[in-house]
C-alpha positions as CSV (number, residue, x, y, z in Angstrom):
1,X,15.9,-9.7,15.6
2,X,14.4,-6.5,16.7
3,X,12.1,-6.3,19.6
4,X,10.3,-3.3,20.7
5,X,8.7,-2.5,24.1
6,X,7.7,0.2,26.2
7,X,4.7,0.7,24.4
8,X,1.4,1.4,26.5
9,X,-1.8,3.9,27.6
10,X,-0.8,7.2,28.7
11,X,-2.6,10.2,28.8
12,X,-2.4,13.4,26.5
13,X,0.6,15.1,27.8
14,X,1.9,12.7,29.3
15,X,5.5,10.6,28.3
16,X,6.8,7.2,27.0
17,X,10.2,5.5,26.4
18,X,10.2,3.0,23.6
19,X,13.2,0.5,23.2
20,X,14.6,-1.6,20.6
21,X,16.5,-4.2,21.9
22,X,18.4,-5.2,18.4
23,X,20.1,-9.0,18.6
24,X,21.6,-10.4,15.8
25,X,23.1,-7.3,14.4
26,X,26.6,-5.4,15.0
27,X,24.2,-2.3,16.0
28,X,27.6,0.3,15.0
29,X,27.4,-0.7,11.6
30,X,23.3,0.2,11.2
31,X,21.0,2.8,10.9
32,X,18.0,2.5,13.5
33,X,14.9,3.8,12.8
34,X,11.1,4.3,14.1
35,X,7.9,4.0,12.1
36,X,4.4,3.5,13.4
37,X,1.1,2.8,11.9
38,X,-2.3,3.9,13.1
39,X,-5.5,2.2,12.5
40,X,-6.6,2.6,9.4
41,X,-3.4,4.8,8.2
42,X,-0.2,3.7,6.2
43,X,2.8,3.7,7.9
44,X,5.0,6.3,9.1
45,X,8.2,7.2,9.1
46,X,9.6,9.2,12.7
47,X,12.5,8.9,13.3
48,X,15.8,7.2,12.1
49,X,19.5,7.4,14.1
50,X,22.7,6.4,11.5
51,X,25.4,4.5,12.8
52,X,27.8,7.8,13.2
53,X,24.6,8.8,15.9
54,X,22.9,11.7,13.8
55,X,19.6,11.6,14.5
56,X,16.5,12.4,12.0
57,X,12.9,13.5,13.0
58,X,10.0,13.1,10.7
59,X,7.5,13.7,13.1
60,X,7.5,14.9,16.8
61,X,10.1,17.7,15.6
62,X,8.1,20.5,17.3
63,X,9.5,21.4,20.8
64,X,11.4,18.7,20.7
65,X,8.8,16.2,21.5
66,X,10.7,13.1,20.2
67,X,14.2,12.0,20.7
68,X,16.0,9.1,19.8
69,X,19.1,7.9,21.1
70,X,21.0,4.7,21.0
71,X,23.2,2.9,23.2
72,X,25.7,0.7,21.0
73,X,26.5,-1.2,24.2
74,X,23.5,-2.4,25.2
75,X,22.2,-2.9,21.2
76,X,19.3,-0.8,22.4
77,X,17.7,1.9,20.4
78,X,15.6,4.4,22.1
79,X,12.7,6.9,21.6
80,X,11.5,9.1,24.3
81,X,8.3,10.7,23.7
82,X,6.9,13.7,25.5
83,X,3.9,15.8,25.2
84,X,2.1,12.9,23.7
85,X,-1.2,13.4,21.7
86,X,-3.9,11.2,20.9
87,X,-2.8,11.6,16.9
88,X,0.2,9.6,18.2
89,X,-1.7,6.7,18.8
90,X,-0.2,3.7,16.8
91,X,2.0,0.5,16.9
92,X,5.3,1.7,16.4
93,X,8.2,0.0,14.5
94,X,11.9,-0.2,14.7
95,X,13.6,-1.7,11.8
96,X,17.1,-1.6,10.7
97,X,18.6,-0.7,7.6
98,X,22.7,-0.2,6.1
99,X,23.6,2.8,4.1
100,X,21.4,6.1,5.3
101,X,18.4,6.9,7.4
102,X,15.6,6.8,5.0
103,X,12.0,7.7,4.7
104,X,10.6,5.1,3.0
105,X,8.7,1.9,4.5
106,X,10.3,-0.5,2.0
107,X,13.6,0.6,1.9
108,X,13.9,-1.3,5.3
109,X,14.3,-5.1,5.5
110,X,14.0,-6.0,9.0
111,X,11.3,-5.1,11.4
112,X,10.4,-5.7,15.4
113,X,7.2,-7.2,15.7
114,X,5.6,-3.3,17.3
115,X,4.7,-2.1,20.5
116,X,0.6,-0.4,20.9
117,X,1.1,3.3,22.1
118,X,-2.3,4.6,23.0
119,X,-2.8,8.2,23.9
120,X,-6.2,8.6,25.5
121,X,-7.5,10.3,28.6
């Protein structure tokens, strides 16, 4: 099970911490990644963390905006968001996959249910 929170309104420039609290999984042995979907748009990957804690960025690259981070003890996956714009508005994903980080929706069996980030001011 994968449940994602952190989610919320927050204002153009502003920051966010998502978390994915993973149960049910051994989280060392998976790859942890983030997608998000705005209205109207197909979903996205940004950003996937492997098991060995290398970390890829689809999307929030520049300047570092995004970083994701995972704490094996706790099960918990992380994304910290900064400089947020409203084209980041979505309901964002984690999901869980063995093997690599990938980029594609369906190569990922298991989903959290999504957390609303809205980026409005």
């Amino acid at each position: 099970q994968l449940q994602a929170s952190g989610g919320g309104l927050v204002q153009p420039g502003g920051s966010l911490r998502l978390s994915c609290a993973v149960s049910g999984f051994i989280l060392d042995y998976y790859q942890i990644g983030w997608f998000r979907q705005a209205p109207g748009k197909e979903r996205e990957a940004v950003s996937c963390i492997s098991s060995s804690g290398s970390s890829i960025y689809y999307v929030g690259s520049e300047k570092g905006r995004f970083t994701i981070s995972r704490d094996n003890a706790k099960n918990t996956v992380y994304l910290q968001m900064n400089s947020l714009k409203a084209e980041d508005t979505a309901v964002y994903y984690c999901v869980v996959r063995t093997g690599v980080c990938m980029r594609d929706a369906g190569e990922y069996m298991y989903w959290g249910q999504g957390t609303l980030v809205t980026v409005s001011g």
